[in-house]
C-alpha positions as CSV (number, residue, x, y, z in Angstrom):
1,X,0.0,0.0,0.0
2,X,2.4,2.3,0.8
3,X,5.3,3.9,-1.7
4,X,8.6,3.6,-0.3
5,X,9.9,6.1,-2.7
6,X,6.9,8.7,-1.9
7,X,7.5,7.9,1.3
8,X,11.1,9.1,1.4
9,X,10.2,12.1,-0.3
10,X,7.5,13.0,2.4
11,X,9.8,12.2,5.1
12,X,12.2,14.4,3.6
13,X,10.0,17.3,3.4
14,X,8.7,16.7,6.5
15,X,12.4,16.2,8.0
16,X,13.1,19.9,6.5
17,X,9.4,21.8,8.0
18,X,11.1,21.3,10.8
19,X,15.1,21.5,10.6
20,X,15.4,24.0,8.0
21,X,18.1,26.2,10.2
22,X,18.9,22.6,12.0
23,X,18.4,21.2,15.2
24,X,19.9,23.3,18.4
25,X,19.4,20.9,20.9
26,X,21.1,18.0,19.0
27,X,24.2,20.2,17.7
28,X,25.5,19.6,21.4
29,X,25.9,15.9,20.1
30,X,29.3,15.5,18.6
31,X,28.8,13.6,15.3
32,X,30.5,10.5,16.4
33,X,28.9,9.8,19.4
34,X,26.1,6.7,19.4
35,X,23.1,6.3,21.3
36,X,20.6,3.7,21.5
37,X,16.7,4.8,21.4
38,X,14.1,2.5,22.2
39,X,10.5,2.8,20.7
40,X,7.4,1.6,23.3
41,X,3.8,1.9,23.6
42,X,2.0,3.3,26.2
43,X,-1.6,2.3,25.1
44,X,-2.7,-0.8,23.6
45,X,-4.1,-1.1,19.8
46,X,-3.0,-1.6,16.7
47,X,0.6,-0.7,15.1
48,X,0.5,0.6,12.0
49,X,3.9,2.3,10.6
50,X,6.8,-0.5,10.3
51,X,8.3,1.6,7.2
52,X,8.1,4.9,8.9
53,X,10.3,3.6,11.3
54,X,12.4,1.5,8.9
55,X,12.8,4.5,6.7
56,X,13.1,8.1,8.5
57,X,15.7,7.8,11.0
58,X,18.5,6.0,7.5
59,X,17.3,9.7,5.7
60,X,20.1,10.9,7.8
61,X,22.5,8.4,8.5
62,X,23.0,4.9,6.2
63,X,24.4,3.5,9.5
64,X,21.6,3.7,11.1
65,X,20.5,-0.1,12.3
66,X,16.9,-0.4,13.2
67,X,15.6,-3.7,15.4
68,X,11.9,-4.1,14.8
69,X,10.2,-6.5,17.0
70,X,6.3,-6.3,15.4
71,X,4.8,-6.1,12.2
72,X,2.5,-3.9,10.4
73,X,-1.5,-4.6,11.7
74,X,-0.4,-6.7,15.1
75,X,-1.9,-5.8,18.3
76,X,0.1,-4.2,20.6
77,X,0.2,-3.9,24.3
78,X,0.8,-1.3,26.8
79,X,4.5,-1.3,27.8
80,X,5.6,-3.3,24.7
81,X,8.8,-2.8,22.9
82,X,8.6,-2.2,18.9
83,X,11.4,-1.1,17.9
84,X,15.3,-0.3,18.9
85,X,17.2,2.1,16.5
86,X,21.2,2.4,17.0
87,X,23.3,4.8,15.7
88,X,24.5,8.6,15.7
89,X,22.9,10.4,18.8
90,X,22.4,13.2,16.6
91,X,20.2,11.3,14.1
92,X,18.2,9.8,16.6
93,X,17.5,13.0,18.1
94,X,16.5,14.8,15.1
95,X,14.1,12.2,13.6
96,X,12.5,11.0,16.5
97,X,9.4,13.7,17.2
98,X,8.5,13.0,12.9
99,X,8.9,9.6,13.4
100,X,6.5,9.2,16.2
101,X,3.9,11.8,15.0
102,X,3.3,9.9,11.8
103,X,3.4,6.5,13.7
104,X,1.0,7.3,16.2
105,X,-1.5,9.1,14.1
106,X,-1.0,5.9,11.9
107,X,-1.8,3.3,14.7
108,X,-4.4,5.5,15.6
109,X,-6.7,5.0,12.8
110,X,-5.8,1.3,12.3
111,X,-6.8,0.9,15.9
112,X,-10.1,2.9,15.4
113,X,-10.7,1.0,12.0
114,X,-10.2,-2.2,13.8
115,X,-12.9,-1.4,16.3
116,X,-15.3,-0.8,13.5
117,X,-14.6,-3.4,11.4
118,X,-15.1,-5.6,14.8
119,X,-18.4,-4.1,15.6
120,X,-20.1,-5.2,12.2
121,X,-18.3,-8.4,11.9
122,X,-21.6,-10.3,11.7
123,X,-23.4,-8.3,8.7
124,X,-21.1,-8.4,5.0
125,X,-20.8,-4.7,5.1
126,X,-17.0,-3.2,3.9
127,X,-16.0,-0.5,6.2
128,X,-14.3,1.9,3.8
129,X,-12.4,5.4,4.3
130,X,-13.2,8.9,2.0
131,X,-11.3,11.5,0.8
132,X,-11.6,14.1,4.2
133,X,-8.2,13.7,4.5
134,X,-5.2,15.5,6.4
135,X,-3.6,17.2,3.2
136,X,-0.2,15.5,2.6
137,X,-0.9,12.7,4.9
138,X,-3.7,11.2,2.6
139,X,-1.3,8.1,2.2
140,X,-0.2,7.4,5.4
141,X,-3.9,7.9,6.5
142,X,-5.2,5.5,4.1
143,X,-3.0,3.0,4.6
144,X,-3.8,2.9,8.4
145,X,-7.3,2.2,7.4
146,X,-6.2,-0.9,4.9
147,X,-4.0,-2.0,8.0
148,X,-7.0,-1.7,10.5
149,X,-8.9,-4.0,8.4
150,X,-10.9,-1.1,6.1
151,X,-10.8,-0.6,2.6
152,X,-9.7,2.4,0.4
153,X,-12.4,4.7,-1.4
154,X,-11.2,7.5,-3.9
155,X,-7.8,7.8,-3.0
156,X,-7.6,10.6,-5.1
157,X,-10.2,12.3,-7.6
158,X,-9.4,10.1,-10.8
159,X,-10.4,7.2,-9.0
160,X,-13.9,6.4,-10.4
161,X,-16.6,9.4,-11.3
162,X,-18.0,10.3,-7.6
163,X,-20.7,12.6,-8.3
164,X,-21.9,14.6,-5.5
165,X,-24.3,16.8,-4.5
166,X,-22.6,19.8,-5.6
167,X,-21.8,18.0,-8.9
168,X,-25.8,17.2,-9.4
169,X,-27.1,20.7,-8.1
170,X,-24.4,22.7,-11.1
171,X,-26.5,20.0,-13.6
172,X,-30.0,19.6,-15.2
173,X,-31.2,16.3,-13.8
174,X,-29.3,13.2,-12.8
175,X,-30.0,11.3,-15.6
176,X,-28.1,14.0,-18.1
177,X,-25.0,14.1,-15.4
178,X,-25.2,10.5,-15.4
179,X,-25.2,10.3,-19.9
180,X,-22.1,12.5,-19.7
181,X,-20.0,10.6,-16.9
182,X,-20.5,8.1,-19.3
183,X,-18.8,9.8,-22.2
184,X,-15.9,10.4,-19.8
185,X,-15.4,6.7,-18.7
186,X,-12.6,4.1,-19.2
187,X,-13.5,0.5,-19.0
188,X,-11.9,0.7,-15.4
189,X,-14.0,3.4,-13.8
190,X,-17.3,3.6,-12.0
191,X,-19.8,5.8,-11.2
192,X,-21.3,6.2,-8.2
193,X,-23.7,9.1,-7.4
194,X,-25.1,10.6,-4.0
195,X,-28.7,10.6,-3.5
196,X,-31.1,12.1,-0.4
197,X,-34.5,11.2,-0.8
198,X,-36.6,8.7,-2.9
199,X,-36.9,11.0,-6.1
200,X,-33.2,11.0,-6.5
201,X,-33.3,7.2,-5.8
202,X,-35.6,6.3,-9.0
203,X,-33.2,8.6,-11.3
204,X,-29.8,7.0,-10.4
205,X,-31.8,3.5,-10.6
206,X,-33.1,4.3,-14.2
207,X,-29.3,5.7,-15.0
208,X,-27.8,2.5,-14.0
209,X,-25.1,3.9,-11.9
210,X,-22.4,1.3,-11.0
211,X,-23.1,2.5,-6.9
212,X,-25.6,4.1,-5.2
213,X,-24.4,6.4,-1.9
214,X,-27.4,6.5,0.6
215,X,-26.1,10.2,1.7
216,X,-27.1,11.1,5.4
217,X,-30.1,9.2,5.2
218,X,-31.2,7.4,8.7
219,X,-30.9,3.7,8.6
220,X,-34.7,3.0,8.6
221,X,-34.9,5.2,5.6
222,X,-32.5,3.0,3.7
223,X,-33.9,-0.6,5.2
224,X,-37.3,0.5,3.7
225,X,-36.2,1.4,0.3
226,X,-33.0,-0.9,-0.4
227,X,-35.1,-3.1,-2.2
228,X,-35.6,-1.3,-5.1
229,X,-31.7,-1.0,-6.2
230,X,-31.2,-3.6,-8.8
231,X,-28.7,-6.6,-7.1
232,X,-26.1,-5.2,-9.8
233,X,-26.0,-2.1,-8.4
234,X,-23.7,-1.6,-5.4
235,X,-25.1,0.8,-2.5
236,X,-23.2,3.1,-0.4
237,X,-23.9,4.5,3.2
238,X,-22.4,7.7,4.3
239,X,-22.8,10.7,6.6
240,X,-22.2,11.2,10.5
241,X,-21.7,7.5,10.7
242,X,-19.3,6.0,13.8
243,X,-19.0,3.6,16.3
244,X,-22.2,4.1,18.0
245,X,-24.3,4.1,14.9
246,X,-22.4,1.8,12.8
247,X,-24.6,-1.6,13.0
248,X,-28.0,0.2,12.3
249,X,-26.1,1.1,9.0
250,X,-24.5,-2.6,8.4
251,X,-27.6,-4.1,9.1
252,X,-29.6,-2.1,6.8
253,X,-28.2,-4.3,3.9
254,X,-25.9,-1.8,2.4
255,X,-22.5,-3.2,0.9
256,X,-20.0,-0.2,2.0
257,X,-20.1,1.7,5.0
258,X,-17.8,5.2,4.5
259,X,-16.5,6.7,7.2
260,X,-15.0,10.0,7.0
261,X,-14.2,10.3,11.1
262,X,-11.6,7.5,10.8
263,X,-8.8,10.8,9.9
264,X,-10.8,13.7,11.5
265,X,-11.5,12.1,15.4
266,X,-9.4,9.8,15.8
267,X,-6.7,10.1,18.7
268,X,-3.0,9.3,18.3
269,X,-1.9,5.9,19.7
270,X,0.5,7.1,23.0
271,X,4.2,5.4,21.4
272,X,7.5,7.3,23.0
273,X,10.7,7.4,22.3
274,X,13.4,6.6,25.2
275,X,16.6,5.9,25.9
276,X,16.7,2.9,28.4
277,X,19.7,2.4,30.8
């Protein structure tokens, strides 16, 4: 899922945000010294970020040796050791706050995902992300969900012909939006349109979208008129869902579930960095 060369590239740019002039505090390191800095959670979920950690810390230093004792999507507990990293003081210094702000965030949402995906584990619902993401850190985000057991909408905007609300509103009726998407499609792509209310619903039907997104409509709403979409038409659920509300959706019927509070509520998984005598 990830792109190691992307994500060198983002590290780097991340690495100079924040040590454009240097870093003060770890010029009083002379280059030679070595340190050891050891990598452990303080909360329990589940790790997501094995190449961040593989990756950031060798941007500066090619001796760098990093131990990594789990893998990407394990469970981790509170107090656990995932990773020791060895080399220039300096280094380890420097790249330690990046490192740990894109792991955490990272095990964050796989550890929200998780819990989801766990919740509706008895309907055949797909919990899937959307595109609210953090801008730059739509990747790493994504990823985290794909880790935490989710699956990947749009990840960006030529994936597939979403059309919106917006989109529909700027057009003459569904059905002539629909007629041109098709003009505009490669044998690849979908469409999949937004509808509110039952009016809508009959138009996308008679277009024969590829996917129907049941846009902030309650689950009762949905359960009552799900049986009209055609079985080769997929249907979508979206809006203010979360943990709490999450099974009324699955068990509507619906085949997706997306969620755009997996990047914008989700808390950071506690990891720190430490030197240990």
């Amino acid at each position: 899922m990830l792109n190691k060369l992307y994500v060198q590239e983002k590290l780097k740019q991340f690495y100079l945000e924040d040590n454009h002039y240097g870093d003060l505090s770890s010029s009083l390191f002379d280059a030679t010294q070595q340190g050891t800095l050891t990598l452990l959670s303080k909360s329990e979920g589940i790790f997501c970020g094995e190449m961040i950690i593989q990756e950031s810390f060798k941007l500066l230093d090619d001796a760098i040796t990093t131990n990594l004792f789990v893998q990407e999507g394990t469970f981790i507990e509170k107090g656990q050791k995932l990773a020791v990293i060895e080399g220039s003081i300096s280094t380890l210094l420097t790249m330690e706050r990046i490192t740990l702000n894109l792991i955490q965030r990272m095990s964050g949402i796989a550890t929200a995902t998780h819990e989801i995906v766990q919740k509706v584990q008895h309907t055949n619902v797909k919990i899937v992300d959307t595109r609210k993401t953090t801008p730059g850190l739509g990747m790493f985000e994504k990823h985290s969900v794909f880790i935490g057991g989710g699956y990947n909408h749009r990840r960006t905007l030529n994936d597939g012909l979403m059309l919106k609300d917006n989109h529909i509103s700027f057009s003459p009726s569904i059905r002539e939006l629909v007629a041109k998407a098709k003009q505009h499609m490669g044998p690849m792509d979908k469409i999949e349109i937004e509808i509110e209310d039952e009016q809508a619903l009959d138009e996308a039907i008679l277009s024969n979208v590829d996917i129907i997104m049941f846009d902030n409509c309650k689950p009762e709403w949905i359960k009552a008129h799900i049986a009209k979409v055609p079985e080769h038409i997929q249907t979508e659920a979206s809006g203010n869902i979360n943990i709490k509300n999450v099974v009324d959706y699955a068990e509507t019927g619906v085949d997706y579930i997306s969620i755009g509070s997996l990047f914008y509520e989700q808390h950071a998984l506690d990891i720190s960095a430490k030197v240990v005598i």
